[in-house]
Backbone as a printed PyTorch tensor [residue, N CA C, xyz], in Angstrom:
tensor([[[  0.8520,  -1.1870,   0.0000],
         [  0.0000,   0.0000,   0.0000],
         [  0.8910,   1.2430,   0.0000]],

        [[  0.4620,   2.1050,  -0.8200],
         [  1.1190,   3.5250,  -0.5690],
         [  1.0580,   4.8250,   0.1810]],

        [[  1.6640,   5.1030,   1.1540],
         [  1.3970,   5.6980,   2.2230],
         [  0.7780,   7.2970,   1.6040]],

        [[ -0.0460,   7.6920,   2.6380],
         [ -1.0870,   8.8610,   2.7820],
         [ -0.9450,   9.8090,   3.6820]],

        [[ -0.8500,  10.7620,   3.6440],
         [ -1.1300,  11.8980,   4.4130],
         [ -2.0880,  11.9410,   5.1790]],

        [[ -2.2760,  11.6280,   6.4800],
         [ -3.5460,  11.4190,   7.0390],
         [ -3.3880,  12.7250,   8.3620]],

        [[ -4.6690,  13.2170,   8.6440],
         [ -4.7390,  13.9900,   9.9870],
         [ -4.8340,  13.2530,  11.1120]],

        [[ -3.9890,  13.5440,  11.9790],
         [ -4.1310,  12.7900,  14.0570],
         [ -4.3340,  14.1590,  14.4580]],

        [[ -5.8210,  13.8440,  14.7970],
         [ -6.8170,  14.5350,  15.9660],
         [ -5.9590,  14.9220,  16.8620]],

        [[ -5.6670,  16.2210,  17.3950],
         [ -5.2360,  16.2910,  18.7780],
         [ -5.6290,  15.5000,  20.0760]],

        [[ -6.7340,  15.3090,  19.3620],
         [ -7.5740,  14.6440,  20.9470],
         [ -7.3130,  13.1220,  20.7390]],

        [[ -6.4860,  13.0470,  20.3070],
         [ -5.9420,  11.3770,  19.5870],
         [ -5.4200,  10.9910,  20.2530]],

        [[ -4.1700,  11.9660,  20.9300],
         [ -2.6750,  11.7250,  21.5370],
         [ -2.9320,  11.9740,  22.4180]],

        [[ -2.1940,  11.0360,  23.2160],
         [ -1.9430,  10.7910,  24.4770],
         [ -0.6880,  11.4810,  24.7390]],

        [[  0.4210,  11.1690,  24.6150],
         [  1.5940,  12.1060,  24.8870],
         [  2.7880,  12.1330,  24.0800]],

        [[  3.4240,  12.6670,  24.2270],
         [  4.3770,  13.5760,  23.0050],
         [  5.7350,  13.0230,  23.6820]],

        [[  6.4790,  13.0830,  22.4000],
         [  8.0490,  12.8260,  22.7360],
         [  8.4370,  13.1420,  21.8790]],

        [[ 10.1030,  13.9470,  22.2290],
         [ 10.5980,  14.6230,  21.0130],
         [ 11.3840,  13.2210,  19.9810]],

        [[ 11.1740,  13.5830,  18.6460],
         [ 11.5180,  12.8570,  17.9550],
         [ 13.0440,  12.1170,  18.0780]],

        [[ 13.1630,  10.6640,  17.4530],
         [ 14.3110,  10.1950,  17.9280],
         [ 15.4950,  10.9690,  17.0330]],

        [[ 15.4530,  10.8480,  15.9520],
         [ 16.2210,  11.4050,  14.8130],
         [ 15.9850,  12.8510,  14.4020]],

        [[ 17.1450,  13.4490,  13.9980],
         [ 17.1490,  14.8810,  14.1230],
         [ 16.3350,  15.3880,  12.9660]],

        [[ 17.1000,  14.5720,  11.2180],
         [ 15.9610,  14.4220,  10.4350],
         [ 15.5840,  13.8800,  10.2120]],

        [[ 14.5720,  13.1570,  11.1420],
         [ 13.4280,  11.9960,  11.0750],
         [ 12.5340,  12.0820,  10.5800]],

        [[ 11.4570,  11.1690,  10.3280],
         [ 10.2260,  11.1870,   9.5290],
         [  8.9650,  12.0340,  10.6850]],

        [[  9.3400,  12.9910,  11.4870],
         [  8.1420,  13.6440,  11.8970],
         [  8.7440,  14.6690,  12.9650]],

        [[  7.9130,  15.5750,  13.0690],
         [  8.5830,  16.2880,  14.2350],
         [  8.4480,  15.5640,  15.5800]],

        [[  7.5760,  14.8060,  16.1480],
         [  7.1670,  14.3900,  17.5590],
         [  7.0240,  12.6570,  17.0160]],

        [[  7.0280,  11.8570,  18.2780],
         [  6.4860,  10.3320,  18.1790],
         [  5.4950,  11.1530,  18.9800]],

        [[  4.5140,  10.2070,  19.0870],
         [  2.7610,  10.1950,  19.9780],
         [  2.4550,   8.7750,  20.3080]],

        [[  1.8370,   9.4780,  21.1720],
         [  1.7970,   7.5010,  22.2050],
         [ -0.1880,   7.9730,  21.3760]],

        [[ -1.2570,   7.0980,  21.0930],
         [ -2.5120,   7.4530,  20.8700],
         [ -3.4960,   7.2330,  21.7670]],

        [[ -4.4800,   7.5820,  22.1990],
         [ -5.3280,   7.3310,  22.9580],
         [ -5.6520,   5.4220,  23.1890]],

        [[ -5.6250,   4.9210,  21.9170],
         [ -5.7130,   3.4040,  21.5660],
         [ -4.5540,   2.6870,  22.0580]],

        [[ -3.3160,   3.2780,  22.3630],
         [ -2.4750,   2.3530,  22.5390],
         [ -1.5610,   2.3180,  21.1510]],

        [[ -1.8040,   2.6500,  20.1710],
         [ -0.6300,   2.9740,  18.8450],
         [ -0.2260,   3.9870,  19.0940]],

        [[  1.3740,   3.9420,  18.2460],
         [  2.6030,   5.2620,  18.4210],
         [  2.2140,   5.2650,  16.5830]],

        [[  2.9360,   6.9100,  16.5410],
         [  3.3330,   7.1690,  14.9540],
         [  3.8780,   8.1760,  15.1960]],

        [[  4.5140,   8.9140,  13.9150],
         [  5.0310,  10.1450,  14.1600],
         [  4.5900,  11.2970,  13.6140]],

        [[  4.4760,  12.4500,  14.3290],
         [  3.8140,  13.1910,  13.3150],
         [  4.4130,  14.5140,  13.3830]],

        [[  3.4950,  15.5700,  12.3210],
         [  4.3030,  16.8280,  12.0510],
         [  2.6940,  17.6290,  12.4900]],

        [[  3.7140,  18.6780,  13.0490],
         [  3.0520,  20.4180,  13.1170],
         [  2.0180,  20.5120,  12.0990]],

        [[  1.2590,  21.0290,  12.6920],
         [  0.0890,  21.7980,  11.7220],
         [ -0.8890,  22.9880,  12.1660]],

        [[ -0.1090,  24.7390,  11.6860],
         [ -0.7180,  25.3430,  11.8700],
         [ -2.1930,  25.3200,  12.5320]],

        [[ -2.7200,  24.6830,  11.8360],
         [ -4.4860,  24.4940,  11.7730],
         [ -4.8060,  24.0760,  13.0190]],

        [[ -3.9200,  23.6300,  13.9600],
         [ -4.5740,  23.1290,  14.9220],
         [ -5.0280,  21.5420,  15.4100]],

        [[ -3.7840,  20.9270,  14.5570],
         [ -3.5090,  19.3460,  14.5930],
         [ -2.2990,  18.9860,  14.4890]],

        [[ -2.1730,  17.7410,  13.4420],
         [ -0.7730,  17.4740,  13.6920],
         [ -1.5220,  16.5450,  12.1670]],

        [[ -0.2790,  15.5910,  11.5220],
         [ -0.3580,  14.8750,  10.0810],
         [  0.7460,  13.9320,  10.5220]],

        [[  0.0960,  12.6920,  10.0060],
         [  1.0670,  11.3460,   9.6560],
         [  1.2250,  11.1700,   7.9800]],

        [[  2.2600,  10.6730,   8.1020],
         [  2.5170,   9.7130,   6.6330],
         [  2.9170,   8.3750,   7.3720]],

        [[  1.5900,   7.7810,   6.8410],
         [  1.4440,   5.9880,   6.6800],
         [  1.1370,   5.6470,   5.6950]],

        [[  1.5840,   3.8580,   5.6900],
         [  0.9270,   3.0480,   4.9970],
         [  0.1960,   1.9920,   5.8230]],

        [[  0.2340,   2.0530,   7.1570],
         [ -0.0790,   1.3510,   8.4310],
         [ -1.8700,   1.2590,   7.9290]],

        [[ -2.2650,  -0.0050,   7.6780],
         [ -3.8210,   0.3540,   7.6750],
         [ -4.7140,   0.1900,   8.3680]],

        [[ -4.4100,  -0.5540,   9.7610],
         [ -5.1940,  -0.2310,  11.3950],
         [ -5.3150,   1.1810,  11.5770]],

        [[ -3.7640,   1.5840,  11.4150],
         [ -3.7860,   3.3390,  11.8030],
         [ -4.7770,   3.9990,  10.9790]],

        [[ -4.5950,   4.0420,   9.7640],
         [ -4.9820,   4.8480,   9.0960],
         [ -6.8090,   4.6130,   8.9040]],

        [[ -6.9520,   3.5150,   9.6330],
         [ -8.4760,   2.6170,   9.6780],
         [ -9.4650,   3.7780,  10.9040]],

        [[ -7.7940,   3.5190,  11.8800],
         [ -8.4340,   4.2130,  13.2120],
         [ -8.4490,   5.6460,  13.1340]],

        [[ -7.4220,   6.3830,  12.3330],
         [ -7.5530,   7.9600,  12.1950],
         [ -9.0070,   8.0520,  11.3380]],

        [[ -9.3920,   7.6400,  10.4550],
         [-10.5640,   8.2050,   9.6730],
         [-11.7410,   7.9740,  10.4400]],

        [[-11.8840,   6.6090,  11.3030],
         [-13.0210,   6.4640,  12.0600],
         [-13.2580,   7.8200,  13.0770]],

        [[-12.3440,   8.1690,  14.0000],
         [-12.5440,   9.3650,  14.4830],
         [-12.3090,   9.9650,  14.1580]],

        [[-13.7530,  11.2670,  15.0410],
         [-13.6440,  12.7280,  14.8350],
         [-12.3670,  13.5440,  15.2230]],

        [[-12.5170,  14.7890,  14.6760],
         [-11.2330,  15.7960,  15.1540],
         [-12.4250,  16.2880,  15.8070]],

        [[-12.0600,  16.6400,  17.4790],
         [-12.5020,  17.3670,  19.0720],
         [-11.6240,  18.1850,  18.9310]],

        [[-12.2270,  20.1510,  18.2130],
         [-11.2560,  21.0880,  18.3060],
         [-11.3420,  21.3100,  19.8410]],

        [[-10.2960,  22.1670,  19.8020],
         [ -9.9260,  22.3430,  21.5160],
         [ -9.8040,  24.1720,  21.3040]],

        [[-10.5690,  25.0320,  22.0900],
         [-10.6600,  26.2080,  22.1660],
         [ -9.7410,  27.0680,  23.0010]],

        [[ -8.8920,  27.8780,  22.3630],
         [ -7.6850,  28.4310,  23.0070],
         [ -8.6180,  29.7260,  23.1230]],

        [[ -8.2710,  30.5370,  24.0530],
         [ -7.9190,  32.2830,  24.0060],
         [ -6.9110,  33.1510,  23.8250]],

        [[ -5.6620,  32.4680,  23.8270],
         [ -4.7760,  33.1020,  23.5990],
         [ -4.1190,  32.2260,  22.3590]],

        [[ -3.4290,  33.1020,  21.7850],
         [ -2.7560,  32.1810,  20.7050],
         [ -1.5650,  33.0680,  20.0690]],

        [[ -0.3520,  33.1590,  19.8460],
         [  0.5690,  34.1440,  19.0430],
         [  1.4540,  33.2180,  18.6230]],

        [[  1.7010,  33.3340,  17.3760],
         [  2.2130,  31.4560,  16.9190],
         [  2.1840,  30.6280,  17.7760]],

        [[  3.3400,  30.0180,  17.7640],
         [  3.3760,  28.9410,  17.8040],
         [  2.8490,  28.3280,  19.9250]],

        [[  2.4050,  29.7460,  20.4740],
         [  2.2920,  29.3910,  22.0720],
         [  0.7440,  30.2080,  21.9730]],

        [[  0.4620,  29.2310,  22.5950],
         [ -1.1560,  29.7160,  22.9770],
         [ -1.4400,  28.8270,  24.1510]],

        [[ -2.6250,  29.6420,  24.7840],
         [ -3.2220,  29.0860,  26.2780],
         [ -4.3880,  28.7330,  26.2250]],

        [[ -5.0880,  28.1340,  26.6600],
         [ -6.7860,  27.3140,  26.4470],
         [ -6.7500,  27.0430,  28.2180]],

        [[ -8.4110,  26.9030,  28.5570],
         [ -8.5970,  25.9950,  29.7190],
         [ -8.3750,  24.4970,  30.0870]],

        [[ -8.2580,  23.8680,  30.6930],
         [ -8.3990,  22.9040,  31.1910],
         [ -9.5660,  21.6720,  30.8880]],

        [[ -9.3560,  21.4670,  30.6230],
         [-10.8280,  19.7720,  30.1700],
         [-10.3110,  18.6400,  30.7970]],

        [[-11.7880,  18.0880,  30.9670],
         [-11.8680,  16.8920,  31.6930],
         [-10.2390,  15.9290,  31.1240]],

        [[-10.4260,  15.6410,  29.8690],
         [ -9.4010,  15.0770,  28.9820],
         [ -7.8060,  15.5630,  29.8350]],

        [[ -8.1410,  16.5250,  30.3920],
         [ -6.4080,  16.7670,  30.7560],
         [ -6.3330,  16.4620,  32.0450]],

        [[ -7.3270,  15.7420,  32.7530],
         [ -6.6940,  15.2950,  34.1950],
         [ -5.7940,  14.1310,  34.1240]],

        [[ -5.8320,  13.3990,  33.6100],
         [ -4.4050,  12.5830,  33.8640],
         [ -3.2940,  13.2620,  33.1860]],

        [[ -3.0650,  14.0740,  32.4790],
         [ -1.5460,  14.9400,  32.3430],
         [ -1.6190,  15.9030,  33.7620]],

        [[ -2.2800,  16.3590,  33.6140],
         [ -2.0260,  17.5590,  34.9840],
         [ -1.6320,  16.7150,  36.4870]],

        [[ -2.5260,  15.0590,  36.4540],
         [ -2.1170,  14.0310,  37.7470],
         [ -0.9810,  13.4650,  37.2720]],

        [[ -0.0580,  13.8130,  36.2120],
         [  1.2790,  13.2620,  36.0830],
         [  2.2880,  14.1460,  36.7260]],

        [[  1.9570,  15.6530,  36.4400],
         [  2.8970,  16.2670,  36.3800],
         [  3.0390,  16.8200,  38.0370]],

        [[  2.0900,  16.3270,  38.8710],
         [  2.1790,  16.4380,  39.8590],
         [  3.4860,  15.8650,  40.6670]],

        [[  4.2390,  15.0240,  39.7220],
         [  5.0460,  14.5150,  40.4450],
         [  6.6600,  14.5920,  40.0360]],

        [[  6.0660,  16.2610,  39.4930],
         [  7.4560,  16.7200,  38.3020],
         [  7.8130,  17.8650,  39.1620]],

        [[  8.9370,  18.1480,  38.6420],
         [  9.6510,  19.4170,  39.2370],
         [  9.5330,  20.3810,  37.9700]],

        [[  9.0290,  21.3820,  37.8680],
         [  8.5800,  22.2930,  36.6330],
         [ 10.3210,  23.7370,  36.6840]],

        [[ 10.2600,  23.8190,  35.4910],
         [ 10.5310,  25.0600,  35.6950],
         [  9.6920,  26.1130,  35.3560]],

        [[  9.9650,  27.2640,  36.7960],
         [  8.9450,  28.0110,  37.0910],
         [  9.5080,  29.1980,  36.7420]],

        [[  8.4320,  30.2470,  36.3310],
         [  8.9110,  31.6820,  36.3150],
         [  7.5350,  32.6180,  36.8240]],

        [[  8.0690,  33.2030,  37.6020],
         [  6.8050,  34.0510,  38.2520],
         [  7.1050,  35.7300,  37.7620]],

        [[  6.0680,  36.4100,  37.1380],
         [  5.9500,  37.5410,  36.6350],
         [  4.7960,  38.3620,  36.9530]],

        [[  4.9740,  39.2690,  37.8300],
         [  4.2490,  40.7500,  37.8090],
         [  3.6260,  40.9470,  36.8310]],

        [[  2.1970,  41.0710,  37.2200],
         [  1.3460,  41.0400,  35.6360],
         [  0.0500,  42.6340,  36.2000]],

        [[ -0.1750,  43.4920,  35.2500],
         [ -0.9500,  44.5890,  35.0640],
         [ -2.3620,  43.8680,  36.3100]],

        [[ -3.2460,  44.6310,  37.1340],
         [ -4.0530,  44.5220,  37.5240],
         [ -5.7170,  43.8300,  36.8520]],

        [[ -5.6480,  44.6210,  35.6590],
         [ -6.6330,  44.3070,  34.9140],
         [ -6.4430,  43.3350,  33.4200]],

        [[ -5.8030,  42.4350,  34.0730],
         [ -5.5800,  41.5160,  32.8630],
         [ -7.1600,  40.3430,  32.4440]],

        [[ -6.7140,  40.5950,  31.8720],
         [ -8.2040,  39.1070,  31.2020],
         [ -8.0370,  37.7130,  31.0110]],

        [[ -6.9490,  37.2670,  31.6370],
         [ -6.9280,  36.2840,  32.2290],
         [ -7.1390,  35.6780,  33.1950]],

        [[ -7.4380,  33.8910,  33.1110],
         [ -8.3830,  33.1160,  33.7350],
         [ -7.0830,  32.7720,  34.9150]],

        [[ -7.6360,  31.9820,  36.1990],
         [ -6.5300,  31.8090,  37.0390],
         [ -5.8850,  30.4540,  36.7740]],

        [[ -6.3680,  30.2440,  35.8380],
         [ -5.8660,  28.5090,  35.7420],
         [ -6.4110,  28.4670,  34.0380]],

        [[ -5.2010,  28.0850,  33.6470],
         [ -4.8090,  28.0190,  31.9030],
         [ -3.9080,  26.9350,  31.7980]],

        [[ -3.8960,  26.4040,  30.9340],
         [ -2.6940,  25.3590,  30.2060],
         [ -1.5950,  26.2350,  29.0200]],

        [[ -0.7380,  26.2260,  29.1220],
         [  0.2130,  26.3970,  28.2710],
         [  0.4730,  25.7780,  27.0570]],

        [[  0.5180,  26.1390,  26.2490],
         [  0.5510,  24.8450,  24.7460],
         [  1.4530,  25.4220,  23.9800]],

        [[  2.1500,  24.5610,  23.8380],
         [  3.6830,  25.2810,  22.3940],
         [  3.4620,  23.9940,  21.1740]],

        [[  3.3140,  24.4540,  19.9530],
         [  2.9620,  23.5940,  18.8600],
         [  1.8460,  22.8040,  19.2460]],

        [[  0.3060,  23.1510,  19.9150],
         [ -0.8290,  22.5700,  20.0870],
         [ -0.0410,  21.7330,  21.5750]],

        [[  0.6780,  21.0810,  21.6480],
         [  1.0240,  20.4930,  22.9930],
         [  1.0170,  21.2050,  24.2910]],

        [[ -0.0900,  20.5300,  25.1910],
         [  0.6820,  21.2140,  26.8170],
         [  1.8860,  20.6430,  27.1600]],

        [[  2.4240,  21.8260,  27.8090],
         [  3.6780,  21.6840,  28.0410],
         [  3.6630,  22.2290,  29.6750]],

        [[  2.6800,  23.2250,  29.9140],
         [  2.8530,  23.4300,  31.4650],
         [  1.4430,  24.2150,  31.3400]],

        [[  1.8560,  24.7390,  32.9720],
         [  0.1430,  25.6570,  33.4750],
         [  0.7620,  27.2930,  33.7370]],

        [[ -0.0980,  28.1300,  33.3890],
         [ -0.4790,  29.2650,  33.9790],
         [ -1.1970,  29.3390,  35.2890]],

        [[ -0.8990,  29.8600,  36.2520],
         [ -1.8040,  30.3080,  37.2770],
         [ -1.2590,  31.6960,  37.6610]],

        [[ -2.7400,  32.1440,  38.0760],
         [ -2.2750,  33.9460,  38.3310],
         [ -3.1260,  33.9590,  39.6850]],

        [[ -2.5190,  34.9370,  40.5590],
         [ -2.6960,  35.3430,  41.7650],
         [ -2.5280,  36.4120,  42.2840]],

        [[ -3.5290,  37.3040,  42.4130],
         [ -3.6770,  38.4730,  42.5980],
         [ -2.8850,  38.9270,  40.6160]],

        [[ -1.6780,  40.0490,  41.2450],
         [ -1.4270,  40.3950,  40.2810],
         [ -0.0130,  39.7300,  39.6780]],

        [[  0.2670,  38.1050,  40.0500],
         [  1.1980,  37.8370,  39.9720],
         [  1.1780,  36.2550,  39.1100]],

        [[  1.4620,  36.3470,  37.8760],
         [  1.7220,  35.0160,  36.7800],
         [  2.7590,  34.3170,  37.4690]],

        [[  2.0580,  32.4200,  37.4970],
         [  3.5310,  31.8710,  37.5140],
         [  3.3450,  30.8640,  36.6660]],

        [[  4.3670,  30.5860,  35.8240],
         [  4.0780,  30.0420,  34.7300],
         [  5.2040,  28.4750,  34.6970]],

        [[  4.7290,  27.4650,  34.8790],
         [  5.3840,  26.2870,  35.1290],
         [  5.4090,  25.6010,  34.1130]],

        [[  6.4670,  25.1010,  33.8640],
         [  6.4860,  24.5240,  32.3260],
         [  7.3810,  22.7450,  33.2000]],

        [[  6.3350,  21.5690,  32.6450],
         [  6.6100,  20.4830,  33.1470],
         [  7.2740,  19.6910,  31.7580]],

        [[  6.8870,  19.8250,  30.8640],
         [  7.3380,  19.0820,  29.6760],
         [  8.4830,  19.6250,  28.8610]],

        [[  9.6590,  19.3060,  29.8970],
         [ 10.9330,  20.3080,  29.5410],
         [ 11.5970,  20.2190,  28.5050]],

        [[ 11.5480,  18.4300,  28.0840],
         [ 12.0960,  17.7170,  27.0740],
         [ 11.2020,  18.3580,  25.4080]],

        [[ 10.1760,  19.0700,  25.7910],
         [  9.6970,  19.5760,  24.5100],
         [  9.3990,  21.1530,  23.6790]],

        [[ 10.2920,  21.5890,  25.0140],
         [ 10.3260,  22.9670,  24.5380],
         [ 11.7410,  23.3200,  25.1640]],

        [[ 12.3030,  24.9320,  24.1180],
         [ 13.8120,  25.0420,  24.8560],
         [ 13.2190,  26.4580,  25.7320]],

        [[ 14.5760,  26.7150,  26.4450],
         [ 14.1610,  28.0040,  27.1550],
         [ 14.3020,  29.4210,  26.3250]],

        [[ 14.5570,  28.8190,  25.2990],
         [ 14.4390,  30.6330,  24.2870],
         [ 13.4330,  30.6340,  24.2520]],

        [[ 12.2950,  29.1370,  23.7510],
         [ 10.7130,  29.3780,  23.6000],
         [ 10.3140,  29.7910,  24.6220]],

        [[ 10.7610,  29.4340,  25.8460],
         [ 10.1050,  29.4110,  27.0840],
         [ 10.0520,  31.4460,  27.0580]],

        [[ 11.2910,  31.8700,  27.0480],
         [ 11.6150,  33.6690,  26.8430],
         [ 11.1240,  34.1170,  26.0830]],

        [[ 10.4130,  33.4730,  24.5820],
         [ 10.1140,  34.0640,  24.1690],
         [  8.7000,  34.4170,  23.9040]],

        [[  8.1520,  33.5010,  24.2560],
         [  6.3190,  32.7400,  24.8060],
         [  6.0850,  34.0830,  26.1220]],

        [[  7.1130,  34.2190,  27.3890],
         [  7.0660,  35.3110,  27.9970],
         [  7.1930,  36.6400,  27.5480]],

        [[  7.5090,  37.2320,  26.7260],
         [  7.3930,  37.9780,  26.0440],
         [  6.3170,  38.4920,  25.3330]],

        [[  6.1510,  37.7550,  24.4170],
         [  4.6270,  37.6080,  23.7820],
         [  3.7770,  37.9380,  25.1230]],

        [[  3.4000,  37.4670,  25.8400],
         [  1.9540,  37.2320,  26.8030],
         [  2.5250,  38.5320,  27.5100]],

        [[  3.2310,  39.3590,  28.4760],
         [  3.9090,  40.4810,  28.2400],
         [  3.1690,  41.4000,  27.5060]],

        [[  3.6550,  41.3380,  26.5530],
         [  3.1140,  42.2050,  25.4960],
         [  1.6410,  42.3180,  24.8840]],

        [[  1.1200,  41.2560,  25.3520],
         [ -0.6240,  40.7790,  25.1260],
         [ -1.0140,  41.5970,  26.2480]],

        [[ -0.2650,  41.3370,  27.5730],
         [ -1.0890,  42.0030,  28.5320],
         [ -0.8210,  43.5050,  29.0040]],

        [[  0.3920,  44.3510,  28.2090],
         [  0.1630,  45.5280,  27.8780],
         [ -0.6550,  46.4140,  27.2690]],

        [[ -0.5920,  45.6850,  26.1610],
         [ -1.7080,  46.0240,  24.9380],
         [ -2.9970,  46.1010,  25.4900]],

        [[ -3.2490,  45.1880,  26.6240],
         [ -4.9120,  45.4850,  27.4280],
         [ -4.7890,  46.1700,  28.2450]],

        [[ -3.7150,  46.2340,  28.9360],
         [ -4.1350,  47.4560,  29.9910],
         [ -3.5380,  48.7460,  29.2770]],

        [[ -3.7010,  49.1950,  28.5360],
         [ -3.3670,  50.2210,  27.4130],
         [ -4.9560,  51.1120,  26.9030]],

        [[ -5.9430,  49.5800,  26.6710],
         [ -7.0560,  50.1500,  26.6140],
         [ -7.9460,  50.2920,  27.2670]]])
């Protein structure tokens, strides 16, 4: 059979690992909700894409739906969304992680929620929580983001939350 371009649902994957090979056949491996791995690539849109010829996989990607997942924040490649049922066993993993943390002084009247997920390339990678007027932003999935993203994701949101207390 000749392999296809197929879409993996975000809500497919179970969890992310950075790819083994530098230029490998995908940006990430994915463990799937089913119990199958594949590898897949970035996709603006708000998913991710395999190339298979695997035809269980490709049996099981078409049977399910894509479950978009609703962000509020978004500036490439880092955006923040709430929390769903779907993310209590990542959030009961990471309970037992040591995060790196950065806590930031944030404007009074920001429009943010006190409890957000962090997402770099559609993946959580850590949580937002804000208190009073103070962001701390914990990033548990260290192995999948570097700390320039991490500086530069702070930045961005920074600058999101100037821009509101501006108006």
């Amino acid at each position: 059979m000749k392999s296809i371009e197929i879409i993996v649902p975000r809500n497919l994957i179970k969890k992310f690992y950075p790819h083994p090979e530098s230029y490998g056949d995908g940006d990430y491996v994915v463990d799937l909700v089913n119990g199958m791995h594949t590898d897949v690539f970035y996709r603006e849109e708000g998913d991710f894409i395999t190339i298979t010829n695997d035809r269980e996989l490709i049996s099981y990607l078409k049977k399910n739906r894509v479950n978009s997942r609703e962000y509020f924040f978004r500036n490439g490649v880092f955006s923040l969304r709430h929390a769903e049922a779907c993310d209590n066993e990542l959030i009961n993993e990471w309970k037992d992680l040591s995060p790196i943390s950065i806590q930031l002084d944030i404007p009074s009247n920001h429009d943010l929620p006190s409890e957000s997920l962090f997402c770099f390339y559609w993946i959580e990678v850590g949580k937002v929580m804000i208190k009073e007027n103070r962001m701390i932003l914990d990033i548990f999935e260290k192995d999948l983001i570097h700390m320039i993203d991490i500086g530069i994701a702070i930045d961005l949101l920074i600058e999101h939350l100037k821009e509101k207390d501006s108006h």
